[in-house]
Backbone bond lengths (Angstrom), bond angles and torsions (degrees), N, CA, C in turn:
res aa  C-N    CA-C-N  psi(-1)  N-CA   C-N-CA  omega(-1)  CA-C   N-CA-C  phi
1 X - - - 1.442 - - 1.521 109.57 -
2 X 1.216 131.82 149.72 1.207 145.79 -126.99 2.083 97.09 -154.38
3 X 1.335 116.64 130.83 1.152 129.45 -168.30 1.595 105.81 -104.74
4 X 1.125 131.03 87.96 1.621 121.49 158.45 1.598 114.92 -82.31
5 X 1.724 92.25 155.51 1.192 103.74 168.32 1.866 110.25 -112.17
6 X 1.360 141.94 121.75 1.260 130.83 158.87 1.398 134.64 -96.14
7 X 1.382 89.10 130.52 1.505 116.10 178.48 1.316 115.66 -79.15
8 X 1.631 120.22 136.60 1.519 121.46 169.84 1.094 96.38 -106.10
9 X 1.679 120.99 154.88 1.671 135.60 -170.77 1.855 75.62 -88.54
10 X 1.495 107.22 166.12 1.378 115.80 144.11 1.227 134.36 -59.51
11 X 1.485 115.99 162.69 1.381 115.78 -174.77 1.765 96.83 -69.80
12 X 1.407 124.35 175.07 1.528 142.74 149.09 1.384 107.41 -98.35
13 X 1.344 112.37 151.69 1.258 146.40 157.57 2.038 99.42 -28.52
14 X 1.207 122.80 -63.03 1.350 114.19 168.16 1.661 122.29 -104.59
15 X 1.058 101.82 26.80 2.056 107.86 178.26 0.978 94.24 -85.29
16 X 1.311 113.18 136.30 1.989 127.58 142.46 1.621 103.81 -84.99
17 X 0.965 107.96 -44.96 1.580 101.70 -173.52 1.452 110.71 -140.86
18 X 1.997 104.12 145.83 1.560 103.44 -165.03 1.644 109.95 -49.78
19 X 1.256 124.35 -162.02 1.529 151.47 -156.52 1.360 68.30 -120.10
20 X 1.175 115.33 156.98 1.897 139.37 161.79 1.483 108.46 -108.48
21 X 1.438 99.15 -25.06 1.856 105.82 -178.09 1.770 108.88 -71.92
22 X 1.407 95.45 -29.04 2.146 94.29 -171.72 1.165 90.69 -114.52
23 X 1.626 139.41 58.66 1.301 140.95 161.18 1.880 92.87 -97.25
24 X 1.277 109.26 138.45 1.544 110.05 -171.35 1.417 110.37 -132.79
25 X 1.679 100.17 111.58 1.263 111.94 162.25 1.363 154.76 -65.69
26 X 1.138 137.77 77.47 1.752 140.93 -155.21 1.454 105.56 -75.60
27 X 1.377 137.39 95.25 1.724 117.67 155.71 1.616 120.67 -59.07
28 X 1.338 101.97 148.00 1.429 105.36 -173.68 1.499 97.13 -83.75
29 X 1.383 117.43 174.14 1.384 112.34 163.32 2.005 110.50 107.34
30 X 1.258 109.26 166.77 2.134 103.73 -160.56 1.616 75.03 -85.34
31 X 1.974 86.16 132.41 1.153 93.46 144.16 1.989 120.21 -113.23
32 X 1.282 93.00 137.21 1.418 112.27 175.91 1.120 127.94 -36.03
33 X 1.361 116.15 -61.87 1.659 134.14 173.98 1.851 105.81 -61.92
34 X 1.121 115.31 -39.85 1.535 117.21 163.85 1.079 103.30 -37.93
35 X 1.341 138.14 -75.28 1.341 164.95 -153.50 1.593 106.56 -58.93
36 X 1.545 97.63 -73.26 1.417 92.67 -176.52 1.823 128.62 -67.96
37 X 1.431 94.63 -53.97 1.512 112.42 160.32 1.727 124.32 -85.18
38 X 1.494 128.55 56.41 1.306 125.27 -152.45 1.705 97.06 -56.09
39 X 1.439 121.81 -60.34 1.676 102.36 -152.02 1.683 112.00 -96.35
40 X 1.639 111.13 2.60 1.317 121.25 155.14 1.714 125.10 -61.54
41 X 1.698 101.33 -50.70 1.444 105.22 145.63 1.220 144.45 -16.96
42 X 1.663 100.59 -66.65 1.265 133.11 175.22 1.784 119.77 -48.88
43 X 1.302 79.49 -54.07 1.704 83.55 174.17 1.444 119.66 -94.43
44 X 0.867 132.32 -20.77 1.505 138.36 153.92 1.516 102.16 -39.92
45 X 1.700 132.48 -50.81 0.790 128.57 -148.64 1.824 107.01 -113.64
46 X 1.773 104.86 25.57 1.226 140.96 -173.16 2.121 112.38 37.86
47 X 1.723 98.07 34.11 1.300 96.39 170.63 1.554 126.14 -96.34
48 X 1.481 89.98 83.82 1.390 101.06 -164.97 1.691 119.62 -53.76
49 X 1.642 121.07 -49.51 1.184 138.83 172.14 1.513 121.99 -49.96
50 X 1.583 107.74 -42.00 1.114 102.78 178.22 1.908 119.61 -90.13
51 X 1.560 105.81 -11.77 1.461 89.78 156.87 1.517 127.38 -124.73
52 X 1.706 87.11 52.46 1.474 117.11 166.36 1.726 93.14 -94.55
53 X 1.335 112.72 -61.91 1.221 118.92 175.14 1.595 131.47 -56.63
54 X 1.434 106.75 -35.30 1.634 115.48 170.90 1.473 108.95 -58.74
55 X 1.313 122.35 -47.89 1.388 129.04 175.66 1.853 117.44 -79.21
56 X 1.148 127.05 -19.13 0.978 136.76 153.63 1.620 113.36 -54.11
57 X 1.829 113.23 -51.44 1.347 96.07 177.19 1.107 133.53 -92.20
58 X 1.857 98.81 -5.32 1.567 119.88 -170.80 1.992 102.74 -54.50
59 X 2.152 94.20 -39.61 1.402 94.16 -167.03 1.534 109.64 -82.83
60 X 1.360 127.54 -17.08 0.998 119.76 162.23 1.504 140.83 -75.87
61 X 1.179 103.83 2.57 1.641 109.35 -167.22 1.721 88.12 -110.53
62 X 1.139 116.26 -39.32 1.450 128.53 179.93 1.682 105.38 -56.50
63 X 1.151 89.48 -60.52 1.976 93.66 172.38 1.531 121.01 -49.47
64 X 1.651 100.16 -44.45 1.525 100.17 -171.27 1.228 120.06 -76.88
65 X 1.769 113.71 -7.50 1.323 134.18 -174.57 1.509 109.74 -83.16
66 X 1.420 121.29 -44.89 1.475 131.12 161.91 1.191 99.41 -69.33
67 X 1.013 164.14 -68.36 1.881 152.08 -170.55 1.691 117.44 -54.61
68 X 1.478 112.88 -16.35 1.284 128.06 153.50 1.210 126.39 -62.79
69 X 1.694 102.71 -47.44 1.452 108.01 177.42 2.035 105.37 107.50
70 X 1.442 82.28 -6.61 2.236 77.45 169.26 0.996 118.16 -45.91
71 X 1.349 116.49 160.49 2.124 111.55 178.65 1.668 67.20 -105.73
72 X 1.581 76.61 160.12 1.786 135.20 176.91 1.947 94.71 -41.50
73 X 1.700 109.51 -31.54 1.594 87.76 -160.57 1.976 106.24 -93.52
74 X 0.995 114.38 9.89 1.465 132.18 -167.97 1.525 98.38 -110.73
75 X 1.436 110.13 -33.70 1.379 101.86 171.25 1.163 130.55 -71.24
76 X 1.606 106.10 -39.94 1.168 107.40 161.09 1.411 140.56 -50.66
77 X 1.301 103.04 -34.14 1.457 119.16 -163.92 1.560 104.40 -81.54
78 X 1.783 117.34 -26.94 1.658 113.85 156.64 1.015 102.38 -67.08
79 X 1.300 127.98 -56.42 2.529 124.31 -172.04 2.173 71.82 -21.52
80 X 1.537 100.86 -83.76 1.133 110.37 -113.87 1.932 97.16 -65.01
81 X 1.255 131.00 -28.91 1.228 156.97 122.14 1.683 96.17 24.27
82 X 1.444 98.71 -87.32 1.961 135.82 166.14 1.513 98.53 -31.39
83 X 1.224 115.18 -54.37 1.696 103.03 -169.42 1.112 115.13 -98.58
84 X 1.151 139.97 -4.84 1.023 162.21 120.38 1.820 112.68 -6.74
85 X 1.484 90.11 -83.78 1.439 86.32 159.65 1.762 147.60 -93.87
86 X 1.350 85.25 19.40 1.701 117.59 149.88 1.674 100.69 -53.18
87 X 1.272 107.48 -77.68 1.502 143.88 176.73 1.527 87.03 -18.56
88 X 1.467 110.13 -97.23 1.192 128.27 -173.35 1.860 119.35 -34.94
89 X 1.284 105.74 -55.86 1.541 98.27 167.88 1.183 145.33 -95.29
90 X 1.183 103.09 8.22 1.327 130.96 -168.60 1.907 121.71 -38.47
91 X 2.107 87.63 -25.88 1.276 82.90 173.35 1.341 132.62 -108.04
92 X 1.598 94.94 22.07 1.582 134.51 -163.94 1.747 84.71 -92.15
93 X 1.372 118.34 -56.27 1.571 114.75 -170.90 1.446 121.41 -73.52
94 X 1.628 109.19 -18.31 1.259 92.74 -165.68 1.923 89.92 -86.65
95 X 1.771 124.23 -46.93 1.122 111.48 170.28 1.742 120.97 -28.68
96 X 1.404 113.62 -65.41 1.640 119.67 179.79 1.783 102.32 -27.49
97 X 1.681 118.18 -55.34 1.127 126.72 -164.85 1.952 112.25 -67.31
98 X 1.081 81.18 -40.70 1.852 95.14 171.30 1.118 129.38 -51.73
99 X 1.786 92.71 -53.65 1.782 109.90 151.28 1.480 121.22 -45.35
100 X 1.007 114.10 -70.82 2.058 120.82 -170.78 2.027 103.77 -57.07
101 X 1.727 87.08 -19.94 1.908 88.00 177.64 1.579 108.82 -67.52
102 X 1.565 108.44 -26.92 2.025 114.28 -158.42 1.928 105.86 103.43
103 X 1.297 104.75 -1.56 1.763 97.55 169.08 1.396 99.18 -73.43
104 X 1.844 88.73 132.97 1.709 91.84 162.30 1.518 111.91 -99.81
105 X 1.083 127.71 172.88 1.565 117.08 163.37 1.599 118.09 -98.86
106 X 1.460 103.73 128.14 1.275 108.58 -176.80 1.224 126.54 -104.90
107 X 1.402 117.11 8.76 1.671 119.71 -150.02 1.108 117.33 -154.96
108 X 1.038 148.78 -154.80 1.335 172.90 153.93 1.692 115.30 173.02
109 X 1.297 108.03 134.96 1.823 115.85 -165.25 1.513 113.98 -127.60
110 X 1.147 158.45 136.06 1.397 145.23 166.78 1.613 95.88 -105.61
111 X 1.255 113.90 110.50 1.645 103.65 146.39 1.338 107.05 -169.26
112 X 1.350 120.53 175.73 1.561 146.55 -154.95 1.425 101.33 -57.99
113 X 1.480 110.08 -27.78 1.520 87.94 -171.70 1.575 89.33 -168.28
114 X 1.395 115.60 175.73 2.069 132.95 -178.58 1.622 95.38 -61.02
115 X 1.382 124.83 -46.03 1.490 123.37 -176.63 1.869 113.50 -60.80
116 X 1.258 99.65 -38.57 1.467 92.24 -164.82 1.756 93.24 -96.93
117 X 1.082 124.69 -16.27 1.686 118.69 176.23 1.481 102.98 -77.64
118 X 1.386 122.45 -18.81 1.574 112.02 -178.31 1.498 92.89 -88.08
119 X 0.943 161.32 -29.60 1.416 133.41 -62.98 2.544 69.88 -179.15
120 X 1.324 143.71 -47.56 0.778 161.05 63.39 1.382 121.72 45.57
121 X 1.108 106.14 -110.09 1.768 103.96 151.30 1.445 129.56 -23.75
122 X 1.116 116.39 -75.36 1.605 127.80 -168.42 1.903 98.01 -63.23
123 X 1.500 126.92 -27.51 1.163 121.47 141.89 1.334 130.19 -28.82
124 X 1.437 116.38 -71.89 1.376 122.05 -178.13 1.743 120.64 -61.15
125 X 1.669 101.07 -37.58 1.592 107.56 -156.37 1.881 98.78 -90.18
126 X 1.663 109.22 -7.17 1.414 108.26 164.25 1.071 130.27 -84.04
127 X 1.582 128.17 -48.67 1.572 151.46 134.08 1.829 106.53 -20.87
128 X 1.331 131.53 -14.47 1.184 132.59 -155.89 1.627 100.42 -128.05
129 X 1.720 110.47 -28.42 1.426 115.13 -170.48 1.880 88.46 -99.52
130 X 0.925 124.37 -34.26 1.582 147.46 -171.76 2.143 84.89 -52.65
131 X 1.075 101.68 -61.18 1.687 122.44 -158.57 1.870 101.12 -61.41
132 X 1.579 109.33 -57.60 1.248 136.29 166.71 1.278 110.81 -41.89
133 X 1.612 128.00 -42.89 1.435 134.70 -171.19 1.531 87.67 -96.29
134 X 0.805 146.76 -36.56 1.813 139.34 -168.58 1.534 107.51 -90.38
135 X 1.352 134.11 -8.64 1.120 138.51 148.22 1.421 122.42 -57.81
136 X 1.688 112.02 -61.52 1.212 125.37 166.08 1.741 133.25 -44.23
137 X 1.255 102.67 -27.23 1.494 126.24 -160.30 1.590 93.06 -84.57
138 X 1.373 98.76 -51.72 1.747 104.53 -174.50 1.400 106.34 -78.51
139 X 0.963 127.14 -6.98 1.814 114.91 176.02 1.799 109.03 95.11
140 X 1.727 94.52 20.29 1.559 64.55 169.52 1.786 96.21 -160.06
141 X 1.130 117.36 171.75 1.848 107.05 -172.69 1.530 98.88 -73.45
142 X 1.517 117.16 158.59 1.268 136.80 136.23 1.301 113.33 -0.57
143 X 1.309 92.52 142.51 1.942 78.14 170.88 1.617 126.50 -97.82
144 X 1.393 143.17 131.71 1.419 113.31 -162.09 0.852 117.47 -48.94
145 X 1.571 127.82 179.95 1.884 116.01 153.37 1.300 114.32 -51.66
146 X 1.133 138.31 -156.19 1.341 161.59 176.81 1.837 100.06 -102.77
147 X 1.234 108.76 129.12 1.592 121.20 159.57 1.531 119.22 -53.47
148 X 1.465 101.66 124.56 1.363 91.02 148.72 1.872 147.46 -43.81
149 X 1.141 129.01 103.04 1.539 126.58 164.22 1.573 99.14 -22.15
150 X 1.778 122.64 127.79 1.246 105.64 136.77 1.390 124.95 -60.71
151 X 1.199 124.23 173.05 1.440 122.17 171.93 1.603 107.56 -97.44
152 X 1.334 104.47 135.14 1.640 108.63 -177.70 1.524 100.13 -53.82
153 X 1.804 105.53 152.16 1.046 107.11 165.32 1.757 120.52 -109.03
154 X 1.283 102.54 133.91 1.965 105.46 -158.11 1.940 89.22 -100.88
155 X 1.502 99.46 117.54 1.785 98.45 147.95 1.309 119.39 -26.63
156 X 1.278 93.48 121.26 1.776 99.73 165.82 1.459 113.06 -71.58
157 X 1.410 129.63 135.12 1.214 134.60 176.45 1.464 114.61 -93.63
158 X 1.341 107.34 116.84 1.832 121.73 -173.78 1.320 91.78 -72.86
159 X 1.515 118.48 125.99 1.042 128.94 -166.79 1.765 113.04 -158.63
160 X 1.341 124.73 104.97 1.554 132.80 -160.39 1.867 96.39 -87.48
161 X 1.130 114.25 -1.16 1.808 109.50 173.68 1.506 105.19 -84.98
162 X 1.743 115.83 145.25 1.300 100.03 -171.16 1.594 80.73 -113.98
163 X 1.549 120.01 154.18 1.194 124.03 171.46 1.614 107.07 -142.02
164 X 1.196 118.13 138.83 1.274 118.64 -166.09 2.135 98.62 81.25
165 X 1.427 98.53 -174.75 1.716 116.81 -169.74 1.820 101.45 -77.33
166 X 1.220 96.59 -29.06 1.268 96.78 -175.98 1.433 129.24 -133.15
167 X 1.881 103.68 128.54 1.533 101.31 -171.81 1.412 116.64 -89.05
168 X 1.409 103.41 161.66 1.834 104.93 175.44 1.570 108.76 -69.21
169 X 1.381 99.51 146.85 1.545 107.70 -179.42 1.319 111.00 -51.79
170 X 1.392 113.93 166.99 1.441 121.95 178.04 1.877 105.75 -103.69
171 X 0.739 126.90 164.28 1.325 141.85 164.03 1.728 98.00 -68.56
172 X 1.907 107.90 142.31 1.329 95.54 178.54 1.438 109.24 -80.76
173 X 1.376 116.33 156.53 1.817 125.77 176.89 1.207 120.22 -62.35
């Protein structure tokens, strides 16, 4: 099972309500193609800024590595280091990018795959917009959720056995 995060596009100038078609799904978790292909990725996945910046530091860390005097096989081993954690956050950049677009995040989804997390979702957030519009209709808001139960509160039992590392305080003498 597989962790998304969903993104809503912004409203338009004449929208009441987002597009369902440019709602954008992120899975959590390494992606591969990050990794291997970092700024092909990148743009495939139209993050233009950030592999403006990947290559921005690729050439600077690379430079500062020859002006050090590293051999060629240490350099590599940061490149590969770098994409690596391309790999790893990959779904850290494309959210960041979603953000600076005006997507907010609306969601979180668990399932097998992008089909059944949209598919899931758009379940809940219709049944939920469905509820929102049938509030309105009748003249009156939604209803909140339901409150939390406090949790009963149970007498503490004065008790001189210690169980576990640590005993209950004593009363002062």
């Amino acid at each position: 099972m597989a962790v998304f995060t969903v993104h809503q596009p912004p409203l338009g100038k004449n929208d009441n309500a987002p597009d369902p078609a440019r709602f954008v799904f992120v899975r959590d978790g390494f992606y591969v193609w990050g990794f291997l292909l970092s700024v092909l990725w990148m743009l495939r996945h139209r993050l233009w800024l950030v592999a403006l910046l990947f290559v921005a530091l690729t050439v600077l860390i690379e430079i500062g590595l020859r002006y050090a005097g590293i051999g060629v096989g240490l350099r590599s081993l940061v490149m590969l280091a770098l994409s690596f954690l391309v790999g790893l956050e990959g779904a850290t950049l494309r959210r960041w990018t979603l953000a600076l677009k005006g997507y907010t995040q609306v969601g979180v989804v668990i399932a097998d795959n992008r089909e059944d997390a949209e598919q899931r979702f758009f379940v809940n957030w219709t049944a939920a917009r469905q509820g929102q519009h049938q509030g309105k209709i009748q003249g009156k808001p939604a209803a909140p959720p339901p409150a939390q139960p406090e949790p009963a509160l149970r007498p503490r039992s004065v008790s001189t056995d210690v169980i576990g590392s640590f005993p209950q305080p004593e009363p002062p003498r």
